[in-house]
C-alpha positions, 0 to 999 in steps of 0.5 A: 141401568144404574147401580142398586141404591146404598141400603136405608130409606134414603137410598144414599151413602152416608159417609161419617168421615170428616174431611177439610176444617171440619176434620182438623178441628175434630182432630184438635178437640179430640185429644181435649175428650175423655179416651174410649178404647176400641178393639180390632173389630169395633176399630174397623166398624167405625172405619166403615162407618166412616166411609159409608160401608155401613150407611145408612148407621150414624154411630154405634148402636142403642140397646132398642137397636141392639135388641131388634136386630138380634131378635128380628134382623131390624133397627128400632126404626124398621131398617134391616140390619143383620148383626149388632154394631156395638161398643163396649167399655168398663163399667167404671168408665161409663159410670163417669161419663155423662149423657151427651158427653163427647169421648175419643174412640181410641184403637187400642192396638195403635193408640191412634184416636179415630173418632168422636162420639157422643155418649147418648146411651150405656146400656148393659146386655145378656152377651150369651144371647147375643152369640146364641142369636147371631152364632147360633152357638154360645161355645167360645172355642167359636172365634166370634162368640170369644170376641163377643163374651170377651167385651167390657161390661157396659155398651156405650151409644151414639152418633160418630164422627170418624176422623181417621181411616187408620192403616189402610189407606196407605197400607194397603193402596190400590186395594182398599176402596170406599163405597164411593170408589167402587161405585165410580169404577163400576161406573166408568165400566159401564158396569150395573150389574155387579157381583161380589165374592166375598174372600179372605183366602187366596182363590183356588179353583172352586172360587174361580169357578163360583167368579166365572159363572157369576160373569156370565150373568153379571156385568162384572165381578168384585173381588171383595178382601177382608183387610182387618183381622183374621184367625191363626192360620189364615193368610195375610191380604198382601199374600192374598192379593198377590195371588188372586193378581195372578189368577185374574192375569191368567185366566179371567178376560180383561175388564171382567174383574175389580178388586178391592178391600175393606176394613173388616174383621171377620166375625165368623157368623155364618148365615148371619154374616151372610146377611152382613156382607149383602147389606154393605155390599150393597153400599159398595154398589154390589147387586149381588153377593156370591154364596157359596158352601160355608159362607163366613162360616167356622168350624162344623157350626154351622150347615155347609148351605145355612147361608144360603136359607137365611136369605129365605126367612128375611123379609121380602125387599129387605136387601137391594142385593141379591144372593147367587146361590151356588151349590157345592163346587169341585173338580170332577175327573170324570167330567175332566173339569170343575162341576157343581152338584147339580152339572155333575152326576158322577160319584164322590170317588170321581170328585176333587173337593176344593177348600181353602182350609185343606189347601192351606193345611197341604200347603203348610205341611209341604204336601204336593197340591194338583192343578186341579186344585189350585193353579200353578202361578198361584201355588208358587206365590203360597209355596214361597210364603209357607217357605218363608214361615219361621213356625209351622202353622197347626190347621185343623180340618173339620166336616164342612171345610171352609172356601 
């Protein structure tokens, strides 16, 4: 059997990155153009787009796609795309930029320049709708409706050539893989089958548990690690990586787990980004995505299984890739081992209830955390890294605590 196919008619990765002649002249043209700047997450939708993450996209979106998608999850031309891929700048900018005008796409962080567009499209749109869609909230206390309300007042459009992945190649080498990389590694396994699980926390029992039940109904799993930018209060990818190393050392079978990372930042969409994270994972060679409690989610703003419906209300062959859906996890001392709430039918007195975000605020407050919760090799590298913290970090708990 073979792996599923890249999203997209086509059924074939689309990589936009440029490579040999083809890249050094873009690179020379470039510093020639006229310089739009890029945010953190506008930086890493280009990178995707760039590798292929995000085939079958050729740019940055037009205000017909923008509108479908955050209507009816589809492109003007009937592809499933669940969150908008946008690019905003000043008005002033865009008023002087011409149709068909080629422009550098500058991270604003690094000054690095990371691509070429040119500019078929600037389109003004209603942001307030935009987060009600795809946040179901217009509260900018949410991490991604902040991001959304925050962008300049025109959405610029086009075709991109990406010129430059930025950090992580050499940042993060070992870990951060191209869909093309993946494909060949679960390949050269003899993999077809391939779950993902999705994290941007270090893995406690419960996603152990969600990893180990996906083995056994798959061929292998994809550690998947958001490599771009978080929130405060979330751990960085080296610490991550360091501990989910040991986890997979000491209690997975060898050759049962791939570990990679992409260049995302989170955007905390919930249900939403759910969808998101199928749809590139089916890039990546992904025939399913792990969906647990609170997939991508933030705060109480959305229902702990939310992501789990979405799926459900999306059109049918929509997705190659498809959801395992896996009820709430915990550890149960009465049944003396991790359980779901359809395997255990003890009480809530008897039941542990695992989270990355109480784990993190344990850890933080120097709190003493059972191995029920989290295994010992992993609690030592998360120990040191609190240690070595010079301020405290402040994590606030809420109703539906996030994996």
């Amino acid at each position: 059997m073979a792996l599923v196919n890249p999203h997209g008619k086509e059924k074939k990765l689309k990589p936009l990155l440029l490579e040999g002649k083809a890249l050094e002249d873009a690179k020379n043209k470039a510093k020639t153009l006229t310089q739009v700047k890029m945010t953190s997450r506008e930086t890493g939708d280009l990178i995707m787009l760039g590798i292929g993450g995000f085939t079958p996209l050729e740019g940055f979106m037009g205000q017909a796609d923008w509108k479908g998608v955050c209507e009816k999850y589809t492109m003007a031309d009937g592809t499933f795309w669940p969150i908008p891929i946008t690019l905003s700048t000043t008005k002033g900018q865009a008023d002087s930029l011409k149709q068909n005008e080629e422009v550098a796409l500058v991270d604003e962080e690094s000054g690095e320049i990371m691509g070429i567009m040119t500019v078929k499209e600037k389109y003004t749109i209603d942001k307030a709708y935009e987060c009600q869609q795809v946040f179901k909230t217009t509260d900018t206390e949410h991490p991604g409706v902040a991001k959304v309300m925050a962008q300049e007042e025109v959405n610029l459009a086009g075709p991109v050539k990406v010129i430059s992945q930025g950090v992580f190649p050499k940042e993060y080498k070992g870990i951060y893989m191209t869909p093309a990389e993946s494909r060949k590694l679960f390949e050269e396994k003899g993999w077809s089958t391939v779950a993902a699980f999705q994290t941007r926390n270090p893995m406690h029992r419960s996603h152990e548990y969600l990893a180990k039940i996906a083995i056994d109904v798959c061929d292998g799993v994809y550690i998947h690690m958001l490599l771009g930018k978080l929130k405060a209060g979330d751990i960085p990818a080296d610490v991550r990586q360091k501990a989910i190393d040991a986890l997979i050392e000491n209690y997975f079978v060898k050759d049962t787990v791939a570990v990679g990372g992409y260049p995302l930042d989170m955007r905390y969409a919930g249900p939403r980004e759910a969808l998101l994270h199928a749809v590139f994972r089916q890039n990546f060679g992904c025939s399913h995505l792990i969906v647990g409690r609170d997939h991508a989610g933030v705060g109480d703003y959305y229902g702990p299984f939310d992501a789990h419906h979405i799926f459900d209300e999306i059109p049918k062959g929509a997705l190659e890739t498809q959801p395992l859906k896996i009820d709430w996890t915990f550890w149960c001392d009465k049944c003396d081992g991790m359980a779901s709430m359809k395997t255990c039918p003890h009480g809530k007195e008897d039941r542990l209830i695992l989270s990355g975000t109480k784990l993190r605020k344990m850890l933080s407050e120097g709190e003493e955390v059972s191995t029920k919760f989290s295994r010992p090799e992993v609690l030592k590298i998360l120990r040191t890294y609190y240690e070595g913290l010079s301020e405290k970090v402040e994590i606030k708990m809420h109703k539906h605590a996030e994996g």
